[in-house]
C-alpha positions in Angstrom: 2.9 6.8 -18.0 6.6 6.7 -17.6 8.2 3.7 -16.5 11.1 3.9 -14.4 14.7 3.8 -16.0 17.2 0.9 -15.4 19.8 3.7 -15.7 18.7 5.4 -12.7 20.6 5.4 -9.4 20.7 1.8 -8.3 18.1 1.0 -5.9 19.0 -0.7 -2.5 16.0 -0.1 -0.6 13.6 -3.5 -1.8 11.1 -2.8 0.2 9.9 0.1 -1.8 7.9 0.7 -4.5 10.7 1.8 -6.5 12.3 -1.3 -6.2 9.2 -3.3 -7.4 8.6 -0.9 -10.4 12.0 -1.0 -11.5 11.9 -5.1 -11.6 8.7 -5.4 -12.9 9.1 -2.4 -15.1 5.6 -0.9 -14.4 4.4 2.6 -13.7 5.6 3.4 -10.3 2.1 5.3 -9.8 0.1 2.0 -10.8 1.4 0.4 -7.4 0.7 0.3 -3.7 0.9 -1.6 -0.9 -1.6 -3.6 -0.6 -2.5 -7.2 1.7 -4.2 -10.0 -0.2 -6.7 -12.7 1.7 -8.0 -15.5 -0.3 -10.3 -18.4 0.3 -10.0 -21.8 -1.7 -13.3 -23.6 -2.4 -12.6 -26.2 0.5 -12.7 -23.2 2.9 -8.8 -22.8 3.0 -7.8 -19.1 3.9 -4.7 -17.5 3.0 -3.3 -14.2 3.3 -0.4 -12.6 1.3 1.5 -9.4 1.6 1.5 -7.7 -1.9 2.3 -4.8 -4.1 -1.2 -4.1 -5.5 -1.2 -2.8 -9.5 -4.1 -0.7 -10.2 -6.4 -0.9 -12.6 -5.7 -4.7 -13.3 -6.3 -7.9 -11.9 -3.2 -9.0 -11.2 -0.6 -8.1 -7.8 2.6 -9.2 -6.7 3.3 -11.3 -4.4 5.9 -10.2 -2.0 6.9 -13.4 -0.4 7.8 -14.9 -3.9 8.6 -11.8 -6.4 5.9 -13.2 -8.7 3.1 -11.2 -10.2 -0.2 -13.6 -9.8 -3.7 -13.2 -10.9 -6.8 -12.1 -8.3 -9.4 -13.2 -10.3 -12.7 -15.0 -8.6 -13.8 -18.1 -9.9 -15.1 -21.3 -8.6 -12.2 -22.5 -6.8 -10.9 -19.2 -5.2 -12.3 -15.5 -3.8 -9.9 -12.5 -3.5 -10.1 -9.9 -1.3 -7.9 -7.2 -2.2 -6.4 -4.5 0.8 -5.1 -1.5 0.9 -2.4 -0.7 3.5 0.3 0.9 5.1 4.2 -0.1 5.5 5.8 0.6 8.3 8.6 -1.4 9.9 10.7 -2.3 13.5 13.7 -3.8 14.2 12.8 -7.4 12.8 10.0 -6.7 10.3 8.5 -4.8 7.7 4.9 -4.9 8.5 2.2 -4.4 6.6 -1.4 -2.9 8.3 -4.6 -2.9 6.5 -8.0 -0.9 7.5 -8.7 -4.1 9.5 -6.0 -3.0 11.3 -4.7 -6.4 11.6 -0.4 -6.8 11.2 0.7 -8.9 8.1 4.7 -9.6 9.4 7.5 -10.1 6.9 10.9 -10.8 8.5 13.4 -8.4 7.1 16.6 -10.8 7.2 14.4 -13.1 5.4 13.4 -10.8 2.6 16.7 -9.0 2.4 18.1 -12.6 1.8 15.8 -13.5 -1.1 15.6 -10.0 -2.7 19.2 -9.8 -2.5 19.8 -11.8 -5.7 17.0 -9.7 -8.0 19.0 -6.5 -7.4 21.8 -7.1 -9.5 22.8 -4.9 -11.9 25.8 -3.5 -14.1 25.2 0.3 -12.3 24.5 -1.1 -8.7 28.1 -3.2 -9.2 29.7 0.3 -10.0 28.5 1.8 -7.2 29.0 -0.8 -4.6 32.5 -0.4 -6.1 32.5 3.1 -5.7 31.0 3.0 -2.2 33.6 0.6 -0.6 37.0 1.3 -2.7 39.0 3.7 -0.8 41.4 4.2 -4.9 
């Protein structure tokens, strides 16, 4: 499978799964949105939104750019989601068959993505964008 190029067109957009490809450096057609609810073994639940890799055990968690492991064991169960993104004027929103909204706040997101997406080529072209010479 190819992987996608650094030295493509810079990618703005971090809420895609372009963007998520191109920093994790994975097939873009291994990935999909996906919503991730867990129970600890004290009866804890938690519920991330994520960018689901196919084929493997492992997803990324969107709230903290990290790629973390869905493996059941003793201490934790997985249950892995497919969904949908959509957005409004606040949030990206994540829906899965449940049909029950995970929210991410987009000035929140754009704030912490907004240092991954550096690069040499997305310099240039901010350059390019907003220098009249």
């Amino acid at each position: 499978m190819e992987k996608i190029s650094k030295e493509k067109t810079p990618i703005i957009n971090i809420m895609s799964l372009a963007f998520f490809a191109r920093h994790f450096e994975l097939p873009i057609e291994t990935l999909q949105w996906g919503i991730v609810k867990y129970t600890l073994e004290n009866g804890e639940k938690g519920v991330d939104g994520a960018v689901l890799i196919n084929g493997i055990y492992l997803y990324i968690d969107i709230g903290s750019c990290k790629i973390r492991p869905c493996v059941n064991c003793s201490c934790v169960q997985f249950e892995l989601m497919p969904c949908k993104l959509s957005e409004s004027e606040d949030n990206f929103i994540l829906t899965g068959e449940d049909k029950i909204d995970y929210l991410i706040n987009k000035k929140v997101m754009t704030g912490y993505y907004s240092t991954k997406v550096y690069s040499e080529e997305t310099t240039k072209y901010l350059l390019g964008a907003f220098t009249p010479w």
